[in-house]
C-alpha positions in Angstrom: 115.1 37.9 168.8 118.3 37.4 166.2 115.7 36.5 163.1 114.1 39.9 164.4 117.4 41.8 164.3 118.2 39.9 160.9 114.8 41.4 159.8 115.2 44.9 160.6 119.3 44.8 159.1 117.7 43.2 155.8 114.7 46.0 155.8 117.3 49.0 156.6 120.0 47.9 153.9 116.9 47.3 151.4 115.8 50.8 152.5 119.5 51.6 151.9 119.4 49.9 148.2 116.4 51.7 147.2 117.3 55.6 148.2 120.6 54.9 146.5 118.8 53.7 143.3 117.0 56.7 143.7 119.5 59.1 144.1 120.3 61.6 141.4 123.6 60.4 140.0 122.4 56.9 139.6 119.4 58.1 137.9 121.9 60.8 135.7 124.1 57.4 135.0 120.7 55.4 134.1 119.4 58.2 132.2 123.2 58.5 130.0 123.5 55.0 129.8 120.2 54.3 128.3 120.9 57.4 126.2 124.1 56.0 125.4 122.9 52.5 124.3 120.0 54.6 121.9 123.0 56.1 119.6 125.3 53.0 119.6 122.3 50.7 118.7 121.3 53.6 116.0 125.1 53.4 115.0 125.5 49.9 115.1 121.8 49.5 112.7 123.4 52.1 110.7 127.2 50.3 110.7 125.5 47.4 109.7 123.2 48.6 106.6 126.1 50.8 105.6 128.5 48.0 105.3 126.1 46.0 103.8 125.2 47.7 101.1 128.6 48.6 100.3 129.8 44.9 100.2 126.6 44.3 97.8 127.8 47.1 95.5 131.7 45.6 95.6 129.7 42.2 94.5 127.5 43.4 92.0 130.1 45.4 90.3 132.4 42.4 90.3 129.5 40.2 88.9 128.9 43.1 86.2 132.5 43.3 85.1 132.4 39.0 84.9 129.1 39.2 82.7 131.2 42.0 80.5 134.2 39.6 79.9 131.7 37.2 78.7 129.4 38.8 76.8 133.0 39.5 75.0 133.1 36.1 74.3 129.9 35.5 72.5 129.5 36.0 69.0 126.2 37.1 67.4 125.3 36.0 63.7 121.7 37.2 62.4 120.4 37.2 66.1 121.9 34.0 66.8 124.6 33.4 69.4 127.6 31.4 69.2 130.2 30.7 71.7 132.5 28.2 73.0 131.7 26.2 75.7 135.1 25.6 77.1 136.1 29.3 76.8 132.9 30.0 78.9 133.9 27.3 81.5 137.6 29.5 81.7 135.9 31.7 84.5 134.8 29.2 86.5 136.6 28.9 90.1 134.4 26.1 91.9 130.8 24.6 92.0 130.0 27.8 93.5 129.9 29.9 90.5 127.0 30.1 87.7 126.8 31.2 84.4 123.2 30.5 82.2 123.0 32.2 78.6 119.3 32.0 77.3 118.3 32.8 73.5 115.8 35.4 72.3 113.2 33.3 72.5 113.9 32.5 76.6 115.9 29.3 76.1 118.4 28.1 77.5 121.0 27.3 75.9 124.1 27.1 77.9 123.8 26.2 82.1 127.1 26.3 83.4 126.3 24.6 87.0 123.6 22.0 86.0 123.2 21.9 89.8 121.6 25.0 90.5 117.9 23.8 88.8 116.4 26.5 90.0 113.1 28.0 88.6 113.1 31.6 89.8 116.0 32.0 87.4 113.8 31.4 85.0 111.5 34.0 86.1 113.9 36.8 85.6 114.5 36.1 82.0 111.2 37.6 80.3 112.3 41.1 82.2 115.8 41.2 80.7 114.5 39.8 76.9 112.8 43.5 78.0 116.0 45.2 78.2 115.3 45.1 82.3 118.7 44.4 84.6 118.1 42.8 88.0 119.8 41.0 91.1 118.7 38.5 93.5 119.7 36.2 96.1 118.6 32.1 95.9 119.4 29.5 98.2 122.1 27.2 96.1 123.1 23.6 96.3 126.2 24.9 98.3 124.8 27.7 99.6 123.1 31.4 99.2 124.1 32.7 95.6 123.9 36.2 94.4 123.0 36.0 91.0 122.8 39.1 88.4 120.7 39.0 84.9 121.8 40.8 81.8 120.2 41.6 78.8 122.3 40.8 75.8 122.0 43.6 73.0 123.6 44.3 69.3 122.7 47.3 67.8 120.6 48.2 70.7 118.8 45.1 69.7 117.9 41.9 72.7 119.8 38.8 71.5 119.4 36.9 74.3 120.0 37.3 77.9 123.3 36.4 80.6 123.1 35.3 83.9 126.0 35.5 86.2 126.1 34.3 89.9 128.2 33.7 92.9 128.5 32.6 96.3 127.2 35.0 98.5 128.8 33.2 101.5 131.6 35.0 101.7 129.6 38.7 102.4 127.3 36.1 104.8 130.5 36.0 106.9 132.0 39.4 106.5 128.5 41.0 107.9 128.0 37.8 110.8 131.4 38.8 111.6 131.0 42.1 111.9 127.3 41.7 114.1 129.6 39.3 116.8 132.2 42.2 116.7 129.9 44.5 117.7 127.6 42.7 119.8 131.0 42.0 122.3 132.2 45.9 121.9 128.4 47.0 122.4 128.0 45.8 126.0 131.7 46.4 126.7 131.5 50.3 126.0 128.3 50.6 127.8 130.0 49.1 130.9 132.8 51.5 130.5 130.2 54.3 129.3 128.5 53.6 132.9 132.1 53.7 135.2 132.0 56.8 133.8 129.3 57.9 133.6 128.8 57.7 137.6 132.4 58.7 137.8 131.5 62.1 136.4 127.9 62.3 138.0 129.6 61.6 141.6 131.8 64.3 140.6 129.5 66.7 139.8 127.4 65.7 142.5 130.1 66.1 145.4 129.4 69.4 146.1 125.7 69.0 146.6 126.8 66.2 149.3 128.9 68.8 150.8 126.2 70.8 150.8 123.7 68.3 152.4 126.5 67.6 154.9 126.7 71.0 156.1 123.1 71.4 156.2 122.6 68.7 158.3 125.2 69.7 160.9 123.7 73.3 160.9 121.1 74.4 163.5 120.1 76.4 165.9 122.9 76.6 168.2 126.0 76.1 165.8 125.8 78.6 162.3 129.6 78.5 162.3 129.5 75.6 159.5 130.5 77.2 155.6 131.3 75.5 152.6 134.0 78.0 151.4 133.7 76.0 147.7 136.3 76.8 145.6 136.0 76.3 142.4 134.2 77.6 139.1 131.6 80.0 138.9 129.0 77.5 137.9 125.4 76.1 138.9 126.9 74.1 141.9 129.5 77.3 142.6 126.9 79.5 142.9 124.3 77.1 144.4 126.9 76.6 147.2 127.9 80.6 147.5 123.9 81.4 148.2 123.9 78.6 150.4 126.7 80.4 152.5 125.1 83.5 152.2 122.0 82.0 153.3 123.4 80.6 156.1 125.2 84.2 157.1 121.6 85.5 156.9 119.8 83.1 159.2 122.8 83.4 161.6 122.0 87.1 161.8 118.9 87.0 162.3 118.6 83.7 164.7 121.4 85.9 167.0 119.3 89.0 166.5 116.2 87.1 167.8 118.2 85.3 170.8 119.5 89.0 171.3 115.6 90.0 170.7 114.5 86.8 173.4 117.0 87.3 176.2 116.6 91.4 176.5 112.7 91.0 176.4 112.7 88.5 179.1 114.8 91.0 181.1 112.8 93.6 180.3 109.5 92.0 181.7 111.0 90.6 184.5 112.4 93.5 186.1 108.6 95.4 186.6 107.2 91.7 187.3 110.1 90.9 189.5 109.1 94.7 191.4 105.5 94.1 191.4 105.5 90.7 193.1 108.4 92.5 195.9 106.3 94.9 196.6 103.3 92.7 196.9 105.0 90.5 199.4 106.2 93.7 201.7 102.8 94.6 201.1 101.1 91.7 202.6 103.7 90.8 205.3 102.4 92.9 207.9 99.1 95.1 208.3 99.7 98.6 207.1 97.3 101.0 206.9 95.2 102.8 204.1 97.8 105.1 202.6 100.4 102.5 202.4 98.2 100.3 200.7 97.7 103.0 198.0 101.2 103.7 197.6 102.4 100.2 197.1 99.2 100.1 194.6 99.7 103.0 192.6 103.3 101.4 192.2 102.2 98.4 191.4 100.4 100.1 188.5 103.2 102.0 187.1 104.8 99.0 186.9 102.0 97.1 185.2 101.7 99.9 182.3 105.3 99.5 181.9 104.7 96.1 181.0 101.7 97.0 178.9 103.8 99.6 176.8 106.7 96.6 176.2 104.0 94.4 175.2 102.1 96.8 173.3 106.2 97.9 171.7 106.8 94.0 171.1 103.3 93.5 169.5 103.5 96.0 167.5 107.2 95.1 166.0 105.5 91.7 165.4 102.3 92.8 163.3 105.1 95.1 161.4 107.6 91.6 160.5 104.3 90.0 159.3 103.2 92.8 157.2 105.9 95.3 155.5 103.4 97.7 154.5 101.5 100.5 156.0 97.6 99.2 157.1 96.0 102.0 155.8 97.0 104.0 152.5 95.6 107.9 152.8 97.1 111.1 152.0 98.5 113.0 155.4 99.4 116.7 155.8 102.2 116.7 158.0 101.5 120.5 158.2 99.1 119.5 160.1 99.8 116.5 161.8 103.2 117.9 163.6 101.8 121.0 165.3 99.3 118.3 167.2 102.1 116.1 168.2 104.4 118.6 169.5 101.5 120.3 171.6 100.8 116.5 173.0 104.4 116.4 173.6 105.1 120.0 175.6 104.1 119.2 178.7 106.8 116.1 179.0 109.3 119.3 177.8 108.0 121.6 180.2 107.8 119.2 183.1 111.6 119.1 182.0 112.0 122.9 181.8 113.0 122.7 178.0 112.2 124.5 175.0 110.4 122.3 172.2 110.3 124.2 169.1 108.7 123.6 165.7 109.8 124.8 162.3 107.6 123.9 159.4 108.3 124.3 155.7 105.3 124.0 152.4 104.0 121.0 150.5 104.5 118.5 153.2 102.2 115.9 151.9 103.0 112.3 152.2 101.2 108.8 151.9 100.7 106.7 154.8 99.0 105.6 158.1 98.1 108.7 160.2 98.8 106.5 163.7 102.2 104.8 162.7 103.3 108.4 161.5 102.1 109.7 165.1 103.6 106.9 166.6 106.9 107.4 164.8 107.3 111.2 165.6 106.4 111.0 169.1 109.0 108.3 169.6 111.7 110.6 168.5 110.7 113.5 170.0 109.8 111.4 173.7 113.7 110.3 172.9 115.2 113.3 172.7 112.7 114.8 175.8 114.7 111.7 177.9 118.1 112.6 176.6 118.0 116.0 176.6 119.1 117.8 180.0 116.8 120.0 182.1 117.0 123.8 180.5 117.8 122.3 176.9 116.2 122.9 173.6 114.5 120.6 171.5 113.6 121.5 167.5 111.3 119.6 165.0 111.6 121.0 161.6 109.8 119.7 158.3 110.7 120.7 154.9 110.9 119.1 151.4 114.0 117.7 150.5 115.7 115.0 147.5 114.9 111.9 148.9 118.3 109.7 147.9 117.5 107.1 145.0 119.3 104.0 144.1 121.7 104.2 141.6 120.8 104.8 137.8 117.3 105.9 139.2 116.0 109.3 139.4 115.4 110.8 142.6 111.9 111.8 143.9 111.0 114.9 146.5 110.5 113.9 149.5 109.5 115.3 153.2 112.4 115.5 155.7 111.3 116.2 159.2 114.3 116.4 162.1 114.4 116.3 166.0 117.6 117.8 167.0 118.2 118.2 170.8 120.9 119.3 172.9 121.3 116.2 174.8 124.9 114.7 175.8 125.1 113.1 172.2 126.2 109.5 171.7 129.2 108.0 170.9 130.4 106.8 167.5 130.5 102.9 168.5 127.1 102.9 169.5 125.2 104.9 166.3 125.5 101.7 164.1 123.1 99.8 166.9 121.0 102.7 167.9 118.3 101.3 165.8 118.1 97.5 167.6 115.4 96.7 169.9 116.1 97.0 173.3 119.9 98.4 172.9 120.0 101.5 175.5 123.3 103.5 175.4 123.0 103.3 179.0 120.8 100.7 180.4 120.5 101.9 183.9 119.1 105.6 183.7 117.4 104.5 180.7 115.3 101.8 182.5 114.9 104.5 185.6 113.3 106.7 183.0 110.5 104.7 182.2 112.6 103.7 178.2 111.6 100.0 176.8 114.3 100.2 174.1 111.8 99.5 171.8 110.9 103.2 170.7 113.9 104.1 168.0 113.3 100.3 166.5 109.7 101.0 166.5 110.3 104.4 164.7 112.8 102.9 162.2 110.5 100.0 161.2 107.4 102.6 160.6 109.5 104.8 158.7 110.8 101.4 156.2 106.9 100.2 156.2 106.4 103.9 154.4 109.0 103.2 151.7 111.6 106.3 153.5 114.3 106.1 155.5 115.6 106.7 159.3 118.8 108.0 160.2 121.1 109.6 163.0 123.9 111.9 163.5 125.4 113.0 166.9 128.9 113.2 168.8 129.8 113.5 172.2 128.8 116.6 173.7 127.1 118.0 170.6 123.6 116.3 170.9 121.7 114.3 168.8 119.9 114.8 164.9 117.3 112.0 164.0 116.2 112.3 160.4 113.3 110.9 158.6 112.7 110.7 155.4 109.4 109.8 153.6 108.6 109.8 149.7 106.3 112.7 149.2 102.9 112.3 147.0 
């Protein structure tokens, strides 16, 4: 049991180790300190060469200005060269340094370090008798020499040919000097290159772990969590900004759908709740024929109430899942209104009201002929409910500037109003009138058959047509619902 708790520790901190290598800001600090090692290596090659070359210069120019001093020296008689031997051996600082003079003819005639025997001297002399100069490195007795070859000239003539060498050594050091320099600063500034390198991807990265923090103590019960970031207006500013705003968003809408769960469950249990009590009183006792039908024909007035919520709540549903209208056809509402008012004078009458319609010209609009029934019945079934027994009740369609965002021109469109003398509604409660299931007052409207569902219903067809839906109305002044759909 312990090795199988050891086991599972080792496999979880291994799991640990391996997301963390993973992670972002050690693959940002891999990425910059691989990037990091490319341009000092390039810098270091380039350091190097540079220097290099540069000390090879410095040499060769003092080996040049050596060879001038002692072609000074020489004397040249009908192509022939003289010289002193001792005067030659004047420049001479140690066994390390080489001076060979060769005739015309590629002999030599003066070796100033017999112990440098070396051929490939030799090989350079035929080039200079050419009027050729060249440099090159040999391996010495006492180490690498750099030796240079000179042609010597009289009246632009070849009399023979100088050679001047010496130790190279001393660059040798200078350069291995410089490659240990660097290769103990090299891995020292990439360590310190990596500290902060993570330093400043950690930094950066903070306010995505905030972030992930505050996602991961968000759901659906507690929205209250906010980053509030302050700081610039940058990626990770913004990034954290939408996330708030995001966060606002679902809050409204998971309250508006809890709002949305907890008054359609009341809503269907009220008429289920009064079809199963009058079942039971129903079945208690014998009754006879008429009583039966009386508790039946109640029973079904509450079981098409049910059928319009569900019908309402379908419907809502289908019109989240797809914004636009079903079907796309040209509608007269010249036409279209006449049939819906008739449909909806008996409800008036029944009510003794006056329903009144007032049409204008060129009322054609785009759309689904049903959702446009559906919408204009619901307002003027509203104001029907609202509206007290002996009140009036006007539709009235006309064309009218349909209000365009700004910097955009406005197109005609078709405004069609319901205005009733009903009770009007209070200011607090216009800016919810549109919300499923809110009633003004929940107990008459429930006794009058209202779902809740009808003004939601109407704003969401008049949205899926690209208009709008509005309301004005104060207490004891009625009520003016106003729609507003592009026209063709």
């Amino acid at each position: 049991m312990q090795n199988f708790s050891y086991t599972r520790l080792a496999s979880a901190l291994s799991w640990r180790n391996r997301s963390a290598l993973r992670s972002i800001r050690w693959r940002l600090t891999g990425w910059y300190v691989f990037l990091l090692s490319c341009v000092l290596f390039l810098f270091s090659a380039g350091t190097y060469v540079a220097v290099y070359r540069l000390l090879v210069e410095n040499f060769d120019e003092i080996l040049a200005s050596q060879a001038n001093l002692i072609v000074q020296t020489i004397a040249i008689e009908n192509s022939q060269l003289t010289f002193n031997n001792d005067t030659l051996r004047i420049g001479r600082i140690n066994d390390e340094h080489l001076i060979r003079i060769y005739s015309a003819d590629g002999t030599l005639i003066f070796n100033d370090n017999p112990k440098e025997n070396t051929p490939e001297l030799a090989e350079q002399v035929p080039d200079a008798l050419q009027g050729e100069r060249h440099s090159t490195q040999i391996d010495g007795h006492d180490g690498l020499l750099r030796v240079q070859t000179f042609p010597i000239t009289k009246d632009r003539k070849v009399t023979g040919v100088l050679q001047v060498g010496l130790s190279f050594e001393d660059v040798g050091d200078t350069m291995r000097a410089l490659l240990k320099v660097m290769l103990v600063l090299a891995p020292g500034m990439l360590l310190l290159a990596s500290g902060g390198g993570f330093f400043l991807a950690n930094r950066a990265l903070m306010p995505i772990d905030r972030i992930t923090r505050a996602a991961q103590q968000i759901s659906a019960e507690n929205f209250s969590r906010r980053l509030d970031l302050r700081g610039p207006d940058d990626e990770v500013g913004r990034l954290a900004r939408t996330f708030d705003a995001m966060i606002m968003r679902l809050q409204a809408a998971f309250e508006q759908q809890r709002r949305f769960t907890a008054d359609a469950s009341h809503e269907l249990r009220s008429p289920l709740t009064a079809i199963i009590g009058q079942i039971d009183v129903a079945t208690e006792r014998p009754r006879d024929a008429e009583s039966y039908r009386a508790t039946l024909l109640s029973v079904r007035e509450q079981a098409q109430r049910l059928a319009r919520i569900s019908n309402d709540m379908l419907f809502l549903a289908q019109s989240e899942a797809q914004s636009r209208p079903a079907h796309n056809e040209l509608i007269d509402l010249g036409e279209l209104l006449p049939a819906i008012v008739a449909q909806a004078e008996p409800l008036a009458e029944a009510r003794h009201q006056t329903l009144a319609l007032e049409l204008g010209e060129q009322l054609v609009v785009r759309g689904n002929e049903d959702d446009l029934i559906r919408l204009f019945l619901n307002l003027i079934d509203n104001a029907i409910r609202y509206t007290p027994p002996g009140g009036t009740i006007v539709v009235e369609a006309a064309r009218a500037g349909e209000p365009a965002a700004f910097g955009q021109q406005q197109r005609p469109g078709v405004c069609v109003q319901v205005r009733d003398s009903g009770p009007g509604i209070a200011p607090e409660h216009l800016p919810h009138l549109f919300e499923r299931f809110f009633r003004v007052d929940r107990g008459r409207s429930r006794a009058q058959g209202g779902s809740g569902l009808g003004l939601a219903i109407a704003q969401t067809i008049a949205q899926a047509h690209g208009g709008q839906l509005s309301v004005e109305s104060a207490p004891g002044k009625g009520s003016t619902f106003t729609a507003i759909l592009p026209q063709c």
